[in-house]
C-alpha positions as CSV (number, residue, x, y, z in Angstrom):
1,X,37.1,-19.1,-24.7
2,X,35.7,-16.3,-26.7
3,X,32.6,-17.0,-26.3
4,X,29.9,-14.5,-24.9
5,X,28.4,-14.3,-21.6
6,X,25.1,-13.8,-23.3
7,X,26.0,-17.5,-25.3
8,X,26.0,-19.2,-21.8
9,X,22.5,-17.9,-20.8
10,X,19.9,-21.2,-21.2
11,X,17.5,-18.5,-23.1
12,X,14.9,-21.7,-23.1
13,X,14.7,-21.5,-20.0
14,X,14.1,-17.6,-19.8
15,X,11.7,-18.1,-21.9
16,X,9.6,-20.5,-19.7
17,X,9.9,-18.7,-16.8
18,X,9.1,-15.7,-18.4
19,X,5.6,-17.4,-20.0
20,X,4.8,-19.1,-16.5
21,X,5.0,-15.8,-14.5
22,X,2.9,-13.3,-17.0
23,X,0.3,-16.2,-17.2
24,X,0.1,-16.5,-13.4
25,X,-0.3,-13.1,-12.9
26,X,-2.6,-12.5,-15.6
27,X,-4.8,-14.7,-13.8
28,X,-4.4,-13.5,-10.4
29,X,-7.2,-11.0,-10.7
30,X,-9.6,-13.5,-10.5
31,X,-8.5,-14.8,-7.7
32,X,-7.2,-12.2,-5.5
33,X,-9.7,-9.0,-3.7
34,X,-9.7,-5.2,-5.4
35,X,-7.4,-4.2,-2.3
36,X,-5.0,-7.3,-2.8
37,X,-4.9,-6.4,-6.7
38,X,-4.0,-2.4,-5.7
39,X,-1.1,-3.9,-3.4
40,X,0.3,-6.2,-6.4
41,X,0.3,-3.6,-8.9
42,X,2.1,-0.9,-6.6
43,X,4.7,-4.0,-5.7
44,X,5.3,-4.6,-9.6
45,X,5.9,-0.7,-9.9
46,X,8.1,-0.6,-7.2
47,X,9.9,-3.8,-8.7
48,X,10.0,-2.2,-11.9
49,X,11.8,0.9,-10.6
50,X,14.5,-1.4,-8.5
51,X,15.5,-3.3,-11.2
52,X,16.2,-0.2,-13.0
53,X,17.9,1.8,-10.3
54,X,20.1,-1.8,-10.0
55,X,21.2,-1.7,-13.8
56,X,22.4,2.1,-13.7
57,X,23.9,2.4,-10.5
58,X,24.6,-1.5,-9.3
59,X,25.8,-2.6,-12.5
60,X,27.4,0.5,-14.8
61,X,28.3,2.5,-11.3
62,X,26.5,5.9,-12.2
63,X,24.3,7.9,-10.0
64,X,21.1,9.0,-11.4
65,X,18.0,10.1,-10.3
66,X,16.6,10.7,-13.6
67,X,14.4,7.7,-14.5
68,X,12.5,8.5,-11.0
69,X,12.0,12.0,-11.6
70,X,10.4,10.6,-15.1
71,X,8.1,8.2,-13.0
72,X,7.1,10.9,-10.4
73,X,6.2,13.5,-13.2
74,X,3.9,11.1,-15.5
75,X,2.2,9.4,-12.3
76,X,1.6,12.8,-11.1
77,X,0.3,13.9,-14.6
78,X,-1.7,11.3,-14.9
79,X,-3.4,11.1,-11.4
80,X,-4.1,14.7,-12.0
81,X,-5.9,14.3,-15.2
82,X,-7.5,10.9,-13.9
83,X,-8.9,12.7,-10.0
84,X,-9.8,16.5,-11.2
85,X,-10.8,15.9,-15.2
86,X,-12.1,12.5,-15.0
87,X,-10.2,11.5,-18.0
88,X,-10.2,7.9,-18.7
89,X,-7.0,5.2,-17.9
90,X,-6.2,5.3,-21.7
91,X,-6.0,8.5,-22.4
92,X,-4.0,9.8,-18.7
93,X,-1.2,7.8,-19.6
94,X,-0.3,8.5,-22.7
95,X,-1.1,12.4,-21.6
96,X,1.4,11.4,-18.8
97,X,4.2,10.3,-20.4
98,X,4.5,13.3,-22.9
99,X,4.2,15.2,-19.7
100,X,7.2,13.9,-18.6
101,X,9.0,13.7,-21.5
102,X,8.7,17.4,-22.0
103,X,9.3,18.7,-18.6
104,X,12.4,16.3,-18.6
105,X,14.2,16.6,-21.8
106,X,15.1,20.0,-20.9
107,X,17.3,18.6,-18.3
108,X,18.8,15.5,-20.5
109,X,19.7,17.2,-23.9
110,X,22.4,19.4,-22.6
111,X,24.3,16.5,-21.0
112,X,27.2,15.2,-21.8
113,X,27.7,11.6,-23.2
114,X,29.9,9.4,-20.5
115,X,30.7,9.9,-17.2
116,X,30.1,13.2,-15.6
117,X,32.8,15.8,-15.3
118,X,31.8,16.0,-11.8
119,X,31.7,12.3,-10.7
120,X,33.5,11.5,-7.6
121,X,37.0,10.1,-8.6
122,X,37.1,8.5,-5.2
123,X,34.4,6.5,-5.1
């Protein structure tokens, strides 16, 4: 009875799923239009972000904004460098993610570990 929740996950099975779904979409640029492609990838973002937002707040309870902000400021970054300088894929978002790390950390050092002071004790 002491055994782990993580013990009764079938990580086999995981695994397979896991393998079947990056190989399908790997190949579903060949099959699919630019347009179609532009749609997926915004989707998988999107999906990306949700599952994220759903282990902070759905599963731990906290509110947070944060991990957005982090988005928003290294896609911005990185569409800028990418639309005005013409700088290439590989280099904007690398360039885009030290953006945000800098213009974030600011905000995240000075917090305090555990639940905010100024949580709402009735939720």
């Amino acid at each position: 009875m002491t055994r782990s929740f993580l013990a009764l996950i079938a990580w086999r099975r995981v695994l397979l799923f896991t393998l079947i779904g990056v190989a399908a979409l790997s190949a579903l640029p060949q099959f699919v239009g630019a347009y179609a492609l532009h749609v997926l990838t915004i989707s998988l973002y999107y999906v990306i972000l949700a599952a994220s937002w759903n282990l902070l707040a759905g599963f731990t309870g906290q509110f947070s904004l944060a991990h957005q902000a982090f988005a928003a400021v290294g896609a911005y970054t990185s569409g800028l460098l990418i639309y005005h300088y013409h700088w290439p894929m590989a280099a904007s978002i690398p360039s885009g993610i030290a953006m945000a790390a800098l213009r974030c950390a600011p905000f995240i050092w000075p917090s305090p570990p555990g639940p905010s002071p100024r949580r709402c004790t009735s939720c």
